[in-house]
N, C-alpha and C positions, 0 to 999 in steps of 0.2 A: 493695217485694218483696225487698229486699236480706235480710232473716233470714226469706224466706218467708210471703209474703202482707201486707206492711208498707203502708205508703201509697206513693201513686206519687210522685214526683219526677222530672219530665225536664230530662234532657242535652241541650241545644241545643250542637252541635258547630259551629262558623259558619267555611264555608269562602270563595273569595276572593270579595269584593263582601260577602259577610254580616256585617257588623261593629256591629250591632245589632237587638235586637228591639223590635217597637211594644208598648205598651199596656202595659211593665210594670208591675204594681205594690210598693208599698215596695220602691224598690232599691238594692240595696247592691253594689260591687265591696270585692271579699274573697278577700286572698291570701293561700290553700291553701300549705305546708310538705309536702315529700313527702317519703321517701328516695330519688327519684331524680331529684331536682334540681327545679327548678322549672316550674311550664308553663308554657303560652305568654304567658299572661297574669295577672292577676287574673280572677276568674271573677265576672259579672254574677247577684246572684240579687234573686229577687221572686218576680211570684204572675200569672198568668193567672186568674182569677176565684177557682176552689179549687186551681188546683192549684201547687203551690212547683216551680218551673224554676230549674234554673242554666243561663248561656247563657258559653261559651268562646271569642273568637275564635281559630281556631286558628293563625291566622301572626301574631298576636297586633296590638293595637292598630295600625293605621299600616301593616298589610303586613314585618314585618321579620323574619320568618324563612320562611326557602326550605324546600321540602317534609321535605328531607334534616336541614336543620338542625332541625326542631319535636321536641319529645320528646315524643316519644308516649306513653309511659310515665308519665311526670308529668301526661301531662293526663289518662288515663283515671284514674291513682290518684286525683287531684284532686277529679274527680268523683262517683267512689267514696266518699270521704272526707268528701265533704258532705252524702251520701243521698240521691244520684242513684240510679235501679232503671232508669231505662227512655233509651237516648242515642239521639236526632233527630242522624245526620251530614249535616250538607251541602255540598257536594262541586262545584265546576266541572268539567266532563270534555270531553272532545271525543266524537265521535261517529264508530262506522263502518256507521252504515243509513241508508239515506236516509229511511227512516219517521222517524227520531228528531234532527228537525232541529233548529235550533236554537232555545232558548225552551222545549223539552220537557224535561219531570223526568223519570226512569228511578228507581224504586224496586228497587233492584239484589237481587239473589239468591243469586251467585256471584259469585270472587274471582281471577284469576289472580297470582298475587304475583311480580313480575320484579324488586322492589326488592332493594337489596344493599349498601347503606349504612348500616341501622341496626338499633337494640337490638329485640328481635320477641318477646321473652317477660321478663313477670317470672320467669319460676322462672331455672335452675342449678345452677352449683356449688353442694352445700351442700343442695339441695330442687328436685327434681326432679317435673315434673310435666310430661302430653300432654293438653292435651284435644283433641276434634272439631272439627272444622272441613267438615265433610260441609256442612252446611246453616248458613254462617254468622250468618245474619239470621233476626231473628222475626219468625216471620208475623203474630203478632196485631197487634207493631207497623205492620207492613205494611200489612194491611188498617187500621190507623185511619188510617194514611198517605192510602190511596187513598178510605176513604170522607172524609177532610178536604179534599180536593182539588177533588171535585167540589163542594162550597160554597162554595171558593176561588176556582172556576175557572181551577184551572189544568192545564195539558194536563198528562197523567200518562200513561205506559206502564209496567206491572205487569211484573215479573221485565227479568234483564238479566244478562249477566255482564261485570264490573268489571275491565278488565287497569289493574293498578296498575305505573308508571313508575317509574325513580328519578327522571329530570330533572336540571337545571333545563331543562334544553334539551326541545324537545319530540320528537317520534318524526322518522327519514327516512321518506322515503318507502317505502324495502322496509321498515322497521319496521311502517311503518303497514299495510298491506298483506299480513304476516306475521300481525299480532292478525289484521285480517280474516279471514284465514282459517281462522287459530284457531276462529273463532264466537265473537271477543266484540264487547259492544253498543257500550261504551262505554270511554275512556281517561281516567287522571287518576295524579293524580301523592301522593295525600295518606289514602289509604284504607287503605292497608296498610303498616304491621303493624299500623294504630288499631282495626282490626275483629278482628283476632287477639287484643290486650291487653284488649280488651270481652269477648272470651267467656274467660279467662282469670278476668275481677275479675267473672264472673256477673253481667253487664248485658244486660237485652236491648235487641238493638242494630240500627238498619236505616240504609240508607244512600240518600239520594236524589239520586240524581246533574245535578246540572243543565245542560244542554245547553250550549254555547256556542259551537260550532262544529263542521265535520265537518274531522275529521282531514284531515292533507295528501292521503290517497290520493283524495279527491272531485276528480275534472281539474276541473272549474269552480272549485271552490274553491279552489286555489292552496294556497300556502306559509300556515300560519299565522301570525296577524299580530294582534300583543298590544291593538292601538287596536283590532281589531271585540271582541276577546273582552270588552274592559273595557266595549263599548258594551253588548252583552250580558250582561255580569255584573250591570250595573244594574239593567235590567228583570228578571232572575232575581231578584235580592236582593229586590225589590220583591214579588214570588210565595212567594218562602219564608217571610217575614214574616207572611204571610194561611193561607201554611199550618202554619205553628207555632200561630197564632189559632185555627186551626181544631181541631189535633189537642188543647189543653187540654180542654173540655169531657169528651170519651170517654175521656182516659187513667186518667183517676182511678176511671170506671166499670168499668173491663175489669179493674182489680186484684180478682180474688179470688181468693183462694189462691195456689199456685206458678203461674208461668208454666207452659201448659202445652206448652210444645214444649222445656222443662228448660234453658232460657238461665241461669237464678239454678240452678240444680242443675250446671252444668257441669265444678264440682273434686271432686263427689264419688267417681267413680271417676278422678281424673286424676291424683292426685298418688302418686307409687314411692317417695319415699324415705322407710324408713320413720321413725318418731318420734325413735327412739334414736339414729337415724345424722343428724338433720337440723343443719344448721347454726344455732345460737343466733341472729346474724345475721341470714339467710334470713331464720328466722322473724318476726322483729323485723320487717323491711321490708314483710313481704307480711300487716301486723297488718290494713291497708284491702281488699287487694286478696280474701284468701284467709283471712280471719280467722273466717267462717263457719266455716268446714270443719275449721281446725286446731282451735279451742277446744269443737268437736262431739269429734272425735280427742282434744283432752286429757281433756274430761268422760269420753268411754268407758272411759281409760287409768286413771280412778281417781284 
């Protein structure tokens, strides 16, 4: 979908515990060059029957970068970069329902963003651009999400909103307590600004969050404590493998034409500065991210 109606390619974004996928085929680790430094990893690609996946760990092999420290930036250009159209995040979170215990995915909807450590847009100095953020995620990816699941079987609850952490530390208790009552579903520490920089570089982009525990504010539950979460991490890890399995078949099916909830459309009205005044530079770097839309801009300018 990347120049509008292309073949699919999915982004496997693999958050903590997910540090590989089953059944790949011909695979190669292949390290992407970006202008903003490097990502997390080498990126894993191959094939689920038809359809070509790249798969990222995103605190990269071994666990070795903390949420703050990952460049978010380099990993979506990355992906970008290799003809990615459609990014699978997966995400450990904590939980503030009791409905959403642990071992449950959340296909998230909405995003609180409380982070305040890092870089949150390609544009800037130089080329300036805003896009939407109203309706971060795509629904179609959503639904193949949710109808892959039940083939999966794995427990799935549809919509959520996503309060994104800096960390490393996890929340207090009036922290915890504060989102509660905010009305959000679920906490985590690694979603945001990644869901921002996806709709930026016109990927459609969903996020599934996987349970692993109920936040401190649960009184039975106590303090958070990194030995149950890792114990859970594993059985999740073991869930999102079957359900990347499951969402190849239909992704490649659903590609026809643009997205239509306009994820691959998203720089067309978003970028202000205009041609003349843009940074040489800028331009240069955002050749992956935003390279549709400028060289549509050059064509028009004659």
């Amino acid at each position: 979908m990347g120049e509008l109606g292309g073949m699919a390619m999915l982004g496997v974004i693999g958050g903590s515990g997910l540090y590989s996928i089953d059944g790949l085929e011909d695979q190669a680790w292949v390290a992407v060059d970006t202008p903003w430094g490097p990502p997390s990893d080498e990126i894993l690609t191959g094939r689920l029957g038809d359809l070509e996946v790249a798969f990222l760990p995103r605190h990269g092999r071994g666990h070795r970068l903390s949420p703050t420290e990952i460049n978010y930036r380099a990993n979506i250009d990355a992906l970008k970069r290799l003809g990615v159209t459609d990014v699978l995040s997966m995400s450990a979170c904590g939980s503030f329902r009791e409905e959403l215990p642990p071992g449950t995915f959340v296909v998230v909807d909405q995003f609180i963003d409380r982070t305040f450590a890092r870089e949150k847009s390609f544009f800037g100095s130089g080329l300036v651009a805003h896009v939407s953020m109203a309706d971060p995620v795509c629904q179609r990816l959503g639904d193949l999400i949710e109808g892959a699941a039940i083939f999966a079987e794995v427990t799935l609850h549809r919509g959520g909103t996503y309060l994104a952490m800096e960390g490393p530390q996890f929340s207090s208790r009036a922290e915890s307590n504060l989102y509660r009552g905010w009305g959000c579903d679920v906490i985590g520490m690694t979603n945001m600004p990644e869901a921002k920089l996806a709709r930026e570089a016109e990927l459609c982009y969903a996020t599934v969050a996987m349970v692993t525990d109920f936040d401190c504010w649960h009184d039975e539950h106590g303090a958070v404590e990194v030995a149950t979460i890792v114990e859970v991490l594993h059985r999740n890890a073991q869930a999102a493998r079957a359900l990347v399995r499951g969402i190849a078949p239909t992704l490649g099916a659903s590609h026809h034409g643009a997205c239509r909830h306009g994820c691959d459309r998203a720089l067309e009205h978003a970028v202000i500065t205009p041609p003349q005044a843009r940074d040489p530079g800028a331009v240069a770097r955002l050749d992956a991210v935003a390279g549709r839309v400028l060289r549509l801009e050059a064509k028009a300018q004659g």
